[in-house]
KETIDO-194811 format. One record per residue: residue in three letters; x, y, z of N, C-alpha, C in turn. Coordinates in steps of 0.2 Angstrom, whole numbers, plus 5000, padded with zeros to 4 digits. Example, Ala and Ser with C-alpha at 12.3 -4.5 7.8 and 13.67 -1.06 7.14 Angstrom:
KETIDO-194811
ALA506649725039506249785039506649845039
SER506449895035506849955036506450005039
end
This chain:
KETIDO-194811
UNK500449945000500050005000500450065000
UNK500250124995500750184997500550235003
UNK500950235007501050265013501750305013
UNK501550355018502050385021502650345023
UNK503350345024503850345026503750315033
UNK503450375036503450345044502750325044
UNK502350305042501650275043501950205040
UNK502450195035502750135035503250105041
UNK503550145044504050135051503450105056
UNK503050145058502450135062502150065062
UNK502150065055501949985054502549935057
UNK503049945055503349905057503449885064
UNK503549935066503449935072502949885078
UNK502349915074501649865078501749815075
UNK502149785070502049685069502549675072
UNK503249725074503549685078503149675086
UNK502549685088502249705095502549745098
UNK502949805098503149875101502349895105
UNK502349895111501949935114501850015116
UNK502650015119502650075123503550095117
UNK503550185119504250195113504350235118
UNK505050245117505150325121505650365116
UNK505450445117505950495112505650575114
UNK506050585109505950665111505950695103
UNK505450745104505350775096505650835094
UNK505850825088506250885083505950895077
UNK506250935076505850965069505850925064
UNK506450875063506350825057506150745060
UNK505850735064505650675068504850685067
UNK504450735068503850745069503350705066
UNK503650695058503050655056503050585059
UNK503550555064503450495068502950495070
UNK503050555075502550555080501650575078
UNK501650615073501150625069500850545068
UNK501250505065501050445061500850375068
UNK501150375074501150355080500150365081
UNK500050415081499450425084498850365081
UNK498350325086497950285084498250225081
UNK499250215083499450145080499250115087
UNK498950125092499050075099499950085101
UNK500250125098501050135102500950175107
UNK501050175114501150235117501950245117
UNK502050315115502750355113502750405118
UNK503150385123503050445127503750505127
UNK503550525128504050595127504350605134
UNK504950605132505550615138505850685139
UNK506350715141506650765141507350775141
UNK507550725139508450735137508550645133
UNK508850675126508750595124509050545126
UNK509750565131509950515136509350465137
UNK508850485140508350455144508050415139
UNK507950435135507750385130508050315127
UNK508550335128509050255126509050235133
UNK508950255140508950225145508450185146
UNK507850205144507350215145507050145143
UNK507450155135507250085130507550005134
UNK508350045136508649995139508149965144
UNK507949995149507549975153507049945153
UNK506749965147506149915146506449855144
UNK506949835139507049785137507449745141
UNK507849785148507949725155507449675155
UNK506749735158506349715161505649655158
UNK505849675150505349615147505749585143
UNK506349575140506749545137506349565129
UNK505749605129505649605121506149665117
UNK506149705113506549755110506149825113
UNK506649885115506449925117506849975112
UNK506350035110506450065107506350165108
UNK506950165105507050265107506950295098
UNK506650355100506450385097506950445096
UNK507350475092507650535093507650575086
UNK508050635087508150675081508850665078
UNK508950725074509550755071510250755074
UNK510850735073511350785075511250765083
UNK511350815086511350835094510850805098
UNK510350775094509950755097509950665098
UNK510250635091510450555091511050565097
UNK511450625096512450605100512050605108
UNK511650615108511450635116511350575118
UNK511050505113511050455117511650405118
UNK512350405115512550375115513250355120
UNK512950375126513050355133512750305134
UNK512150305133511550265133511350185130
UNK511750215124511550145121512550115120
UNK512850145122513450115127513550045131
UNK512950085136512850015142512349975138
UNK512149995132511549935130511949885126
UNK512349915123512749865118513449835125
UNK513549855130514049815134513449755141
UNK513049795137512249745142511949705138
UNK512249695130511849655126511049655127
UNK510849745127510149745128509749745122
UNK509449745117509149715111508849795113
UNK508849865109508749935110508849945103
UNK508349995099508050005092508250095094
UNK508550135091508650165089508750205084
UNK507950245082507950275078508050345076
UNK508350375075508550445072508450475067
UNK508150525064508250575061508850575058
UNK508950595051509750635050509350685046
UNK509650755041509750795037509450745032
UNK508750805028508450795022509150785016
UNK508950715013509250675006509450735002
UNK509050774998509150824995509450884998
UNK509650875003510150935007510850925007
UNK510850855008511850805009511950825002
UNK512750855005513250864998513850805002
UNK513750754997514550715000515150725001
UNK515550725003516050735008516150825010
UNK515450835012515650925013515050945018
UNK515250985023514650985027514451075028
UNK513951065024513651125022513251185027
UNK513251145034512851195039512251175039
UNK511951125036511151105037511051095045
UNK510451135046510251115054510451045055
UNK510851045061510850975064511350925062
UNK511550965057512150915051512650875054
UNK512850825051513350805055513750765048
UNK514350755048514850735043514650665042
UNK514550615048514050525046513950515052
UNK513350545053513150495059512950455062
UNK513050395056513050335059513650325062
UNK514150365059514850325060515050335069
UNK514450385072514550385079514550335084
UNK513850315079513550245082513950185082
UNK514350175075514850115076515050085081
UNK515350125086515850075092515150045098
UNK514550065096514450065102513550025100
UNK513750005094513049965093513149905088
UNK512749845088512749795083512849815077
UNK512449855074512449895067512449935066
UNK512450005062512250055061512150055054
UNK511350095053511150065047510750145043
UNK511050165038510750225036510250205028
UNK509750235032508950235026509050245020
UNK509050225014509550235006509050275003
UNK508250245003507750284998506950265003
UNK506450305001505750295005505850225005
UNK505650185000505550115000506050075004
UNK506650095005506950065009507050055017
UNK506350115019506450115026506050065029
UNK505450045028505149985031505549935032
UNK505949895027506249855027506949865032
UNK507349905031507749945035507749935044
UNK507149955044506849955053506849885052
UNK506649845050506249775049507049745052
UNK507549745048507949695047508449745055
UNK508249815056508749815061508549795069
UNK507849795068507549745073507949655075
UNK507949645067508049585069508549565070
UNK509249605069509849615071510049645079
UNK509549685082509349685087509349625091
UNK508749585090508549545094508949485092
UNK509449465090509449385086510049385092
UNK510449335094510849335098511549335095
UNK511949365098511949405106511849455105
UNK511249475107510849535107511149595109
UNK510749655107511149725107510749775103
UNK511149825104510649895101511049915093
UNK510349925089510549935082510249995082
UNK510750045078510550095075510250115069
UNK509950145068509450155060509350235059
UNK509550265054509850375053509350355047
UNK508750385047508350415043508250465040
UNK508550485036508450555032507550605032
UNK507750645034507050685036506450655031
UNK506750675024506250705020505950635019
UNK506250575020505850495017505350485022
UNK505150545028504750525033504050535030
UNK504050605024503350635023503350595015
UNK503850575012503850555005503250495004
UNK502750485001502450414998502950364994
UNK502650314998503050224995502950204996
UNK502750154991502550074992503050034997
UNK502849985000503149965005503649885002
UNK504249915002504449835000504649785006
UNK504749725006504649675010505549675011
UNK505449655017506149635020506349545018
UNK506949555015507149465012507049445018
UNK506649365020506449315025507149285025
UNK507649275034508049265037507749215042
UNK507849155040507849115046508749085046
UNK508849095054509449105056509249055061
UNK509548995065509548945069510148935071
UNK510248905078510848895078511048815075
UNK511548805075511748735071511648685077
UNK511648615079511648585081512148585084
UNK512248555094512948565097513448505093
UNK514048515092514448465091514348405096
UNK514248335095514248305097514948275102
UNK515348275099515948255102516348305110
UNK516248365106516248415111515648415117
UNK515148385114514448375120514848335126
UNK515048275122515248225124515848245130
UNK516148275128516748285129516648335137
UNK516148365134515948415142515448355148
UNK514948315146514448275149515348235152
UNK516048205152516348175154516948205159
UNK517048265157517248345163516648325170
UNK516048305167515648355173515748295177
UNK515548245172515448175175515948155181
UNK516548175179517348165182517048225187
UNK516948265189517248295191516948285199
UNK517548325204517548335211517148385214
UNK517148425211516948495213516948545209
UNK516148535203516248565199515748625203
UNK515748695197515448755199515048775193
UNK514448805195514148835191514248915187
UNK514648945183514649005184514249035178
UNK513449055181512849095174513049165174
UNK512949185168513049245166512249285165
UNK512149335164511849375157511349335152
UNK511849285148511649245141511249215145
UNK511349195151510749125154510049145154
UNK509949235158509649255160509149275153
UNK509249285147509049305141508849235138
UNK509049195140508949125137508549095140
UNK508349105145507849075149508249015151
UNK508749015153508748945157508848935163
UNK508648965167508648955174508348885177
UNK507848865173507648805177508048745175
UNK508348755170508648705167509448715172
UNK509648765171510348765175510348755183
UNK509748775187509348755192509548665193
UNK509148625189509248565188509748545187
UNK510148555183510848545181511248545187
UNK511148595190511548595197511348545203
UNK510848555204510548495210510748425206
UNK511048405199510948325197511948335199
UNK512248395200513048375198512948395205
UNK512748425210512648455217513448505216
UNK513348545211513848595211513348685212
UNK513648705215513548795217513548825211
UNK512948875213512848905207513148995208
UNK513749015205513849065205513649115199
UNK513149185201512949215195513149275196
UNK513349325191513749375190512949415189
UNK513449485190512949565190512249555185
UNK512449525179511849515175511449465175
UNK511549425180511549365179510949345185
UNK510949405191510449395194509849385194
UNK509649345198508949315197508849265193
UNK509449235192509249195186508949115191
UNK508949095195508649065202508549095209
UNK508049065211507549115217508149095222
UNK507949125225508649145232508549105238
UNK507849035236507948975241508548935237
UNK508548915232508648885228509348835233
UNK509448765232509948735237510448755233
UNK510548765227511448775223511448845225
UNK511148905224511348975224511848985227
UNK512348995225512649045230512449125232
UNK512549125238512149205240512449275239
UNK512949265236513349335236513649325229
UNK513949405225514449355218515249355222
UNK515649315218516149285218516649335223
UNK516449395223516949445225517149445232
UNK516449395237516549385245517049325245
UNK517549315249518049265249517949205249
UNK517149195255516749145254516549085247
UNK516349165244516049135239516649115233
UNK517349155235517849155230517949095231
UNK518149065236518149005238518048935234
UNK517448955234516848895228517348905222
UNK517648955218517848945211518648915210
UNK519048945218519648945220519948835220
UNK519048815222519148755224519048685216
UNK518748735214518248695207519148665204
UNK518748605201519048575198518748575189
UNK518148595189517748605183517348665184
UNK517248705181516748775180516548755175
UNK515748755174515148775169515148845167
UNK515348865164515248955163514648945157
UNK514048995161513448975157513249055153
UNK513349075147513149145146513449195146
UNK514049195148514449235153515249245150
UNK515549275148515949295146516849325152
UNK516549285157517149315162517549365164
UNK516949425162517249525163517549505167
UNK518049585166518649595174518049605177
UNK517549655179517149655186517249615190
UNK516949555185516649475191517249455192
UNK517849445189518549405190518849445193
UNK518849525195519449555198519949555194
UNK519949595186520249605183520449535182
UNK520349475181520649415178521249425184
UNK521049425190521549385194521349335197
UNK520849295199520649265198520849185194
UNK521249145198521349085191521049035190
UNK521049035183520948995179520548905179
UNK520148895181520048825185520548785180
UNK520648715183521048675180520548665172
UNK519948635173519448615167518948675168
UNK518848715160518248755160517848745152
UNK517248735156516648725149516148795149
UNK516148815142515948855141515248855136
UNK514748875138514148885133513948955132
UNK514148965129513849015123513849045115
UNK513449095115513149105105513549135103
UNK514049135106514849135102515249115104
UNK515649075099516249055103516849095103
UNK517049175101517449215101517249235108
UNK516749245109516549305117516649225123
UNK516549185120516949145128517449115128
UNK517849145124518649115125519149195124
UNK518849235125519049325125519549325131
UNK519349295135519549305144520049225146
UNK519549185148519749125149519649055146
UNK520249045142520248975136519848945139
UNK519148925135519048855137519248795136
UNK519248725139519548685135518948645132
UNK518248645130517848635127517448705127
UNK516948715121516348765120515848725116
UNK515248745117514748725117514448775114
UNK514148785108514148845105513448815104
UNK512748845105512148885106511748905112
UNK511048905110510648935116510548895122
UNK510748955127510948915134510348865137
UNK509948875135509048825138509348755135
UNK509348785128509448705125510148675127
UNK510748705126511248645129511348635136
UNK511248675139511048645148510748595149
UNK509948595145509448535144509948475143
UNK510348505137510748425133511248405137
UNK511448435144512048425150511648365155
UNK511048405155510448365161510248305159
UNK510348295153510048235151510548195152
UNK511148195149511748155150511948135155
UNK511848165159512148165167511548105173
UNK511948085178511548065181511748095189
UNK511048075193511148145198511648105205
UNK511948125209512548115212512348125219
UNK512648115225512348145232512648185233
UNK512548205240512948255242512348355243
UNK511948335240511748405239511448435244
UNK511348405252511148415257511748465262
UNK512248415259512948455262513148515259
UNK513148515252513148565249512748635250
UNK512148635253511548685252511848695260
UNK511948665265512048675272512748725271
UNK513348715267513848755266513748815263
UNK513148825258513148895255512648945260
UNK512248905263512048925270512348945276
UNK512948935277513348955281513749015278
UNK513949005271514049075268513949115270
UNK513049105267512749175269512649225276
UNK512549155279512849185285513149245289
UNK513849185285514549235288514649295284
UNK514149285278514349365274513849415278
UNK513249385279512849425282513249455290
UNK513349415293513449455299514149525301
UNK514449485293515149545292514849595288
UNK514349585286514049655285513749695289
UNK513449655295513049685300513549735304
UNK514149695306514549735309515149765304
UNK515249775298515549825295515149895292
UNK514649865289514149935289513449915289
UNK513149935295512449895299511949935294
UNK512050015292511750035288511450015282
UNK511749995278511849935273511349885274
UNK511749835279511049765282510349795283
UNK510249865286509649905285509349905279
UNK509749945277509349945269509249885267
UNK509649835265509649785263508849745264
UNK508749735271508349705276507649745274
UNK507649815272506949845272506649835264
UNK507349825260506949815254506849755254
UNK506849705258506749645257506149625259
UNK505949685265505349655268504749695267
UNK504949755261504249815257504049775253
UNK504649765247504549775241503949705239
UNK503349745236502949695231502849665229
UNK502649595229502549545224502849565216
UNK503249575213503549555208503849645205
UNK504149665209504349745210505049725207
UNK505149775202505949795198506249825201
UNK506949815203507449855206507749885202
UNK508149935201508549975196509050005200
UNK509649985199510150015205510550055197
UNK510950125202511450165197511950145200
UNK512250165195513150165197513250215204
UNK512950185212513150205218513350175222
UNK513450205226513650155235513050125236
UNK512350135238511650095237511650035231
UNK511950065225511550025222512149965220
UNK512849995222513349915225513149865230
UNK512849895235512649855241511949825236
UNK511549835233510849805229511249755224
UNK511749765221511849735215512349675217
UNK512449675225512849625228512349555232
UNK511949585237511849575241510949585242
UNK510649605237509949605237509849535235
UNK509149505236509049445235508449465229
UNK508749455223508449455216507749385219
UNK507249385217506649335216506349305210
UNK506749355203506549305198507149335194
UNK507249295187507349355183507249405181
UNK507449485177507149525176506749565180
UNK507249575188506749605191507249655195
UNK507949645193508449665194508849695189
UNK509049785188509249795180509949845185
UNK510449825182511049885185511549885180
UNK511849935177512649945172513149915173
UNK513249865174513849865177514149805169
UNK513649825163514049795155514649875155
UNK514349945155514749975153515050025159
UNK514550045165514650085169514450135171
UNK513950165166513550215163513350245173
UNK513650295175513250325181512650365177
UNK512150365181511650405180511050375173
UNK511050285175510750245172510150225176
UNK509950225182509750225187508950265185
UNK508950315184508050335184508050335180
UNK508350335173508050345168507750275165
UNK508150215167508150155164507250135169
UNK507250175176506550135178506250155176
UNK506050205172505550225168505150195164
UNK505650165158505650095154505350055157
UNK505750015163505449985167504749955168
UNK504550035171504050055175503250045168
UNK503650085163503050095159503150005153
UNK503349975154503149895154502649865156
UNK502249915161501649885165501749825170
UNK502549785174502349745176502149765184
UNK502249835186502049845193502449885194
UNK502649885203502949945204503849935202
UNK504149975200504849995201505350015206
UNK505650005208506150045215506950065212
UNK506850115212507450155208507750175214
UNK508750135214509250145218509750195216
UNK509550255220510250315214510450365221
UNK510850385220511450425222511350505221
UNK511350525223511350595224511450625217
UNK512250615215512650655210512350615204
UNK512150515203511850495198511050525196
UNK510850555202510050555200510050625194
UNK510550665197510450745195510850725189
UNK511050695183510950665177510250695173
UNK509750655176509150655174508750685177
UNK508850715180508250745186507650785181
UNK507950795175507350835172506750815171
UNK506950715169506350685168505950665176
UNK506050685179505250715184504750725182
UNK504650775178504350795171503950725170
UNK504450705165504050625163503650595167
UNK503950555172503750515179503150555179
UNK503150625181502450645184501950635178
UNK502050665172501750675167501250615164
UNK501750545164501450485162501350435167
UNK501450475175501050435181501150365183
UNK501850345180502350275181502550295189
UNK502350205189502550175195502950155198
UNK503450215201503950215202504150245209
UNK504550215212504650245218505650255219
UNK505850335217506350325217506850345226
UNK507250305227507650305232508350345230
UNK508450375233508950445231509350455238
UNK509950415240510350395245511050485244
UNK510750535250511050585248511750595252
UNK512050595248512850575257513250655254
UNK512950695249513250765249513950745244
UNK513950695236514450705233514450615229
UNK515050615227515050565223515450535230
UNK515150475233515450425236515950385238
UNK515650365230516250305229516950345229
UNK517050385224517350405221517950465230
UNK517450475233517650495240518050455245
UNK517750395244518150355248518850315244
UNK518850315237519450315234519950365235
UNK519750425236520250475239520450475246
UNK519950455250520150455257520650405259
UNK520450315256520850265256521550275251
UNK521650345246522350345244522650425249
UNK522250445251522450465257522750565255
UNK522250575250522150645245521650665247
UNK521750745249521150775247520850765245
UNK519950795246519450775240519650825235
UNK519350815228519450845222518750845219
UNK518350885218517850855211517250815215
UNK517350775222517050745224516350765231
UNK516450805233515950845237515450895232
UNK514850895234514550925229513850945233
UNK513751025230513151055233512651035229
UNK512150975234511450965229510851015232
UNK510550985229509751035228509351005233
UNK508951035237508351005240507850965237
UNK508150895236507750865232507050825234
UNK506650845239506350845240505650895240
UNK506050965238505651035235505651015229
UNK506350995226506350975218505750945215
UNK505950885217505250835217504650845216
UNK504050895224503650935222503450975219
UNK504050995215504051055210503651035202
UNK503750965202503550955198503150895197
UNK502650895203502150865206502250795209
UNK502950775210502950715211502850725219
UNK502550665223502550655230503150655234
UNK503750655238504250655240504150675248
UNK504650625252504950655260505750625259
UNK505750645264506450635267506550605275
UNK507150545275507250535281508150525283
UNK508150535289509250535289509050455289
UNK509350415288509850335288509150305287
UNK509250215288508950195285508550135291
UNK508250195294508050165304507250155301
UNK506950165308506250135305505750185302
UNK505850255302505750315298505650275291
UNK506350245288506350255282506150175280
UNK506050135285505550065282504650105283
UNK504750115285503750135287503750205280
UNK504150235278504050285274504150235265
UNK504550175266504550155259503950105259
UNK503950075263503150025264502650065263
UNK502450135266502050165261502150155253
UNK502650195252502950235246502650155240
UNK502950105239502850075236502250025237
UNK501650035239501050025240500750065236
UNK500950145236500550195232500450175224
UNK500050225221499850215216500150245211
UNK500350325215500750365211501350375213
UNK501750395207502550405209502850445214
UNK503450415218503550455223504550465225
UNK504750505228505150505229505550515236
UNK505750475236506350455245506850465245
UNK507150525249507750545251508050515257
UNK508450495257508950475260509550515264
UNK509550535270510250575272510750505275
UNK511050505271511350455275512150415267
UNK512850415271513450385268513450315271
UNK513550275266513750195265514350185265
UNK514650145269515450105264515350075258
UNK515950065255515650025248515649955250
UNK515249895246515349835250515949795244
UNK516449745247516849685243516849695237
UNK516249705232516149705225516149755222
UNK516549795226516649875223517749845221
UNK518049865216518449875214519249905220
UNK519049945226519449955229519449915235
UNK519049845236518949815241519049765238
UNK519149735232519449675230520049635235
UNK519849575237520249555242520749495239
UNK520849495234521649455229521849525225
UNK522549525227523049565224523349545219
UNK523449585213523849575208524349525208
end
């Protein structure tokens, strides 16, 4: 049918099932939004297009389908690529689409001063997404969107960019059809199956180590199984949380960074690395060695031998060959004594938390005993949301979303948003004073589109972390104190509900048990400074 440019994008859009969008509008982007009305999309309008890549990122933590941002021109795409940074180092599957300068205005190799202009703007997007794909002619942009979607979503997931020229948005075109790719992964090598089912089979004290990939793959119950049949611990990295509920007999309850738990990989004679590519974060800069045998699954065999050789890989989706590990195996004893020992663990972690910083176990303890039935946590790059992204007890997949692919401070509120506007319930955003004020503008939004969110804003007067790295090298602060705003008048200002309480005593459990019961969005000030816990970079406890 002949259609508009972007009434053909629109289209594309609703057959991928896109529900909700996020973006912000420019004078060359409009007819999106024009064309949006009456698709069933809600596009909601944000106020820094940061927020918008965050936004998408976040929705696509929180339902693993594709989330999508909306931007303009020039200034307005480079704004999100902070954004889509952590999405591409968090393999978040995020559809970015942008505006460039009208086709009849580009002179090649020469940049003429057209509003918004840029020399190639996809070429910005290069380092930091799957693709980057510029729209050639009206006809080619349905297909276009079509196919960056599915570069998008196909594994290992990731954010693709798509630079469409203004004027293809209002141009009439028939819509051409996108070439049909079915793309499968090949069957596991047998030999190599084989070769791991006799690792595991052998093995003394193997370990489980899930990544990220597991999480996106849906295998938790299968890796679950897998573990109660070898009675080996299940160790899960930053993205990796919730990939099993926090009874579970294999879990280990903390990530590898607690001695404890370091322990468990220190001993392994065999590691399962499941989806997971072995970042310095979780390894402590790769000091950490090397188990004697390591088996590796995942949808690439380049991203699990990046770090550490394995001496078998198993290259496809983690559901399916964990199932084909379960099956080959028979189950072994011992799992009684095993669940009794990671129970002790947690333990001894817990009570060296109580008595290193009791603060911490406060919070820890009240978000454990507010938050409801199937509520999203969202930690930023802070001292709060270290102690959250260590030490909170995730309850499913997906219900936990923190930066720690690329590091992105001030991912925290915008990413709840996405979250939030998913419709699975309430959100609880973990941010830091200096993180929040990033975004603070989208308050605005939150209030405006009445998402169910309840942001936690942990205000210790500066950048934290970054405080306690000077203190511990024993320099004046620099850069790191900082005059914030009463952000609890902020808040109000722009209608959102908001109080404040100092530390995290019974004030602030009776204030957040409200808070995340309500309907409408709210915000909770915190006066109160954290130590960082073990899985912060200057408290790593093996030395180079």
């Amino acid at each position: 049918m002949n259609k508009t440019g972007a009434e053909h994008l629109v289209d594309v859009l609703a057959e991928l099932g896109t529900d909700v969008a996020f973006g912000l509008p420019g004078v060359h982007n409009l007819p999106i939004w024009e064309a949006v009305a009456g698709s069933g999309i809600r596009l909601i309008g944000v106020r820094h297009e940061q927020t918008a890549g965050y936004a998408a990122d976040g929705y696509a933590r929180a339902t693993g389908r594709l989330g999508v941002a909306v931007v303009t021109t020039g200034p307005g795409a480079a704004n999100t690529l902070g954004a889509v940074g952590e999405a591409m180092a968090s393999a978040s599957p995020v559809l970015v689409l942008a505006t460039d300068i009208p086709s009849a205005l580009r002179r090649p190799g020469t940049v003429r001063g057209v509003l918004h202009e840029t020399s190639d703007q996809a070429a910005m997007f290069a380092p930091v997404t799957k693709a980057a794909i510029t729209v050639k002619s009206p006809a080619d942009l349905a297909p276009a969107v079509a196919r960056a979607a599915r570069i998008a979503r196909e594994p290992q997931s990731g954010p693709v960019y798509v630079g469409i020229p203004t004027d293809f948005l209002r141009a009439g075109t028939e819509r051409r059809p996108e070439s049909e790719v079915t793309e499968r992964f090949t069957a596991v090598d047998l030999d190599q199956l084989d070769y791991a089912l006799a690792l595991l089979a052998g093995a003394e004290r193997p370990v489980i180590w899930a990544g990220g990939g597991a999480v996106r793959a849906e295998a938790g119950p299968v890796v679950g199984e897998l573990a109660e049949k070898l009675t080996a611990p299940v160790i899960t990295t930053f993205a990796g949380r919730g990939l099993l509920p926090p009874g579970h007999p294999c879990l280990a309850p903390t990530p590898v960074h607690a001695p404890e738990v370091g322990a468990l990989w220190d001993e392994a004679d065999v590691v399962l690395g499941v989806g997971s590519d072995f970042d310095g974060l979780m390894t402590q800069n790769w000091r950490m060695p090397r188990p004697p045998k390591l088996i590796a699954v995942n949808v690439d065999a380049k991203d699990a031998a990046k770090n550490y050789q394995p001496d078998v890989t198993l290259v496809g989706d983690a559901r399916d060959v964990v199932a084909q590990l379960v099956g080959g195996l028979v189950a072994r004893p011992g799992l009684g004594e095993l669940t009794a020992r990671l129970r002790r663990i947690e333990d001894t972690v817990r009570r060296r938390m109580r008595a290193e910083e009791p603060q911490a176990a406060d919070f820890l303890g009240t978000l454990e005993e507010t938050l409801p039935e199937g509520a999203v946590v969202v930690a930023d790059m802070c001292v709060a949301g270290y102690w959250a992204g260590g030490y909170h007890r995730v309850s499913a997949p997906r219900r936990f979303a923190y930066p720690m692919g690329w590091g992105t401070l001030g991912f925290g509120f915008p990413a709840s948003l996405g979250a939030a506007a998913a419709g699975g319930g309430r959100v609880v955003c973990v941010s830091g004073d200096g993180g929040f004020l990033y975004g603070c503008g989208d308050l605005a939004t939150l209030a405006q589109e009445s998402l169910p969110v309840t942001v936690i804003i942990v205000d210790d007067g500066g950048y934290g972390m970054l405080r306690f790295d000077q203190d511990r090298a024993g320099v004046p602060h620099r850069g790191v104190d900082l005059h914030t705003p009463n952000f609890v008048g902020l808040a109000r200002s722009f209608g959102v509900h908001a109080d404040e309480v100092k530390g995290f005593g019974r004030a602030f459990r009776r204030l957040l048990g409200e808070f995340v019961r309500a309907e409408e969005p709210n915000v909770l000030v915190v006066r109160a400074a954290l130590k960082p816990p073990v899985n912060t970079s200057p408290r790593w406890y093996r030395t180079p």
